[in-house]
N, C-alpha and C positions, 0 to 999 in steps of 0.2 A: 653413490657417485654424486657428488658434487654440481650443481646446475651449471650451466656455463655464460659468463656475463654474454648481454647482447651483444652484440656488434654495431648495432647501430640504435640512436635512440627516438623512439616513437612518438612522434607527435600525437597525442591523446586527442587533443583540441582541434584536429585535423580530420572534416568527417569522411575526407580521401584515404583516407589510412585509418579508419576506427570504425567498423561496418555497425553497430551500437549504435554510433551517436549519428549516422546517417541518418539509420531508421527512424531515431528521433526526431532530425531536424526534418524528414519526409509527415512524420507524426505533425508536428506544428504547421508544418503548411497543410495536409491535407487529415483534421481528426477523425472524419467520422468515415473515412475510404475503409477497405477492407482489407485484408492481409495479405491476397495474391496482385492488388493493386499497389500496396507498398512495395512490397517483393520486385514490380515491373519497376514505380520510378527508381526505387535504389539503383536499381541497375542501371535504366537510362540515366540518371544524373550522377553516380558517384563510383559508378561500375562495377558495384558488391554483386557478387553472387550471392543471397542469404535465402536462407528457408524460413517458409511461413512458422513454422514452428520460434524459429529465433523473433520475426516482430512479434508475435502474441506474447511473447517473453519480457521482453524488453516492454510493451508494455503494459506487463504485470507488476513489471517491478517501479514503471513510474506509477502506477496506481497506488500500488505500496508505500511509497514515498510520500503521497498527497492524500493519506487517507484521514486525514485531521486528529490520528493521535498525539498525545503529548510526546513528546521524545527525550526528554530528558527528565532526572529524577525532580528536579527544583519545581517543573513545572507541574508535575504528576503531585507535588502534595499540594501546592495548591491548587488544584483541580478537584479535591476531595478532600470531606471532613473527616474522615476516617484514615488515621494517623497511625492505629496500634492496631495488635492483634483483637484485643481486648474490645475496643470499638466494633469492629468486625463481626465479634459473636456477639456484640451484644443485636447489629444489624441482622444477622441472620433466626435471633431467636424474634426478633418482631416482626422478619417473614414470616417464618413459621407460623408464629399468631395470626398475621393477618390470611393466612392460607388456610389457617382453618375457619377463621370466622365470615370468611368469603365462602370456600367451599371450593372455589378450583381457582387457577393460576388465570383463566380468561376472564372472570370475575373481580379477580385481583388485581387486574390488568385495567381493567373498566375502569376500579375505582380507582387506581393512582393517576392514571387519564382526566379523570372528572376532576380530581383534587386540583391536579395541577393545572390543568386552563385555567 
């Protein structure tokens, strides 16, 4: 069966009509409140009904958003010297040496810490 076009069309940018970006913009004024205190302004200010379940959602998914990976391909190669497969193994067979010549991955750990300060 076929969807049926809306009938009317929904302001997105509207956080009276978009209980999402409510939550957000209650997010920006109040960050560090907790979920059953978003839960109460939404309601007092925008008069959503939402479940705490929906703000921890919502934001997971702006945490997801700002989590500082590269997001596109252009950026991701320059981000790293390792261009080929080939690069790749050759990086993991120097793990491997240096895991043995350390003796375990905490040690291994130590010293790429030491190196790099």
């Amino acid at each position: 069966m076929a969807k049926k076009p809306s009938s009317s069309k929904s302001d997105r940018s509207d956080p009276k009509k978009n209980k999402s970006l409510a939550i957000r913009e209650i997010l920006t004024k109040l960050p560090s409140a907790r979920a059953t205190d978003i839960v109460a302004a939404v309601k007092k200010e925008y008069g959503h009904t939402v479940n705490a379940n929906r703000v921890y959602m919502v934001k997971t998914k702006s945490n997801m958003a700002s989590d500082g990976r590269a997001r596109n391909a252009k950026a991701m190669k320059e981000s790293t010297p390792m261009r080929s497969p080939a690069l790749w193994i050759d990086a993991i067979k120097t793990a491997r040496q240096l895991l043995k010549a350390t003796g375990s991955v905490p040690n291994a750990v130590a010293l790429l810490k030491a190196i790099d300060s």
